[in-house]
N, C-alpha and C positions, 0 to 999 in steps of 0.2 A: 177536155178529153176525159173518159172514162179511164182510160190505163193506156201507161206512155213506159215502154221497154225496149231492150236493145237486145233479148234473149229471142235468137229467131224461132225458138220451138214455141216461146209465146205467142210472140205474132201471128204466129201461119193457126194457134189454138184459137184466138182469139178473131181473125178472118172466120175461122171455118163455123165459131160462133154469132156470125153477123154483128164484134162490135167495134169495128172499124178496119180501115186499110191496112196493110201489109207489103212492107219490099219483101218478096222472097223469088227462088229462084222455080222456074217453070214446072220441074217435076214435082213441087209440092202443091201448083195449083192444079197441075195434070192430075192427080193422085186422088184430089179434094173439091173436086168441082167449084173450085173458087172460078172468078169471072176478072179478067184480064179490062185492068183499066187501057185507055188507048195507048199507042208507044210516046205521042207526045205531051204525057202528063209530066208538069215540069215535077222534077225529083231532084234535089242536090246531099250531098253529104262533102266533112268534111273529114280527112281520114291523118290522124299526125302519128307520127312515127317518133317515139322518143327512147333516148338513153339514159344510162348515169350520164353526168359531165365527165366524170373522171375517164370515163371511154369512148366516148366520141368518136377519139383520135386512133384507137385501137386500129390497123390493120386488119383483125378478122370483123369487128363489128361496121367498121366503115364498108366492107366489101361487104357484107350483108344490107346495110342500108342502101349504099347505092346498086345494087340486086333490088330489092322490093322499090325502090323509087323508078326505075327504069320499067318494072311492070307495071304501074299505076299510068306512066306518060303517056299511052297512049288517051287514056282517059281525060287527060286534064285540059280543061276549058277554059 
């Protein structure tokens, strides 16, 4: 790889520079005349959700974890 980042301003600078792929979301390729790979290009990520230890167990930080875990489920394969 020429340049490997996880900064999507990069990314989509970097697409719109012909040097290499890009996840990014539709109104930046709308925007950019970027060219849409097909929908079943295999793509994966993995997304972790983490704490201190010491709060884990918290009440307001457990009700936020499982908030954002229940958003991702529909995703999860």
């Amino acid at each position: 790889p020429i340049m490997v980042t996880n900064n999507p301003e990069l990314q989509w600078r970097a697409a719109c520079g012909e040097i290499g792929l890009a996840v990014l979301p539709d109104f930046l390729g709308a925007i950019s005349n970027l060219v849409r790979l097909q929908d079943d290009y295999p793509m994966s990520a993995e997304i972790w959700l983490v704490t201190h230890e010491d709060l884990r167990h918290s009440p307001a930080i457990r009700a936020v974890m499982d908030f954002l875990m229940s958003c991702f489920e529909p995703f999860k394969v």
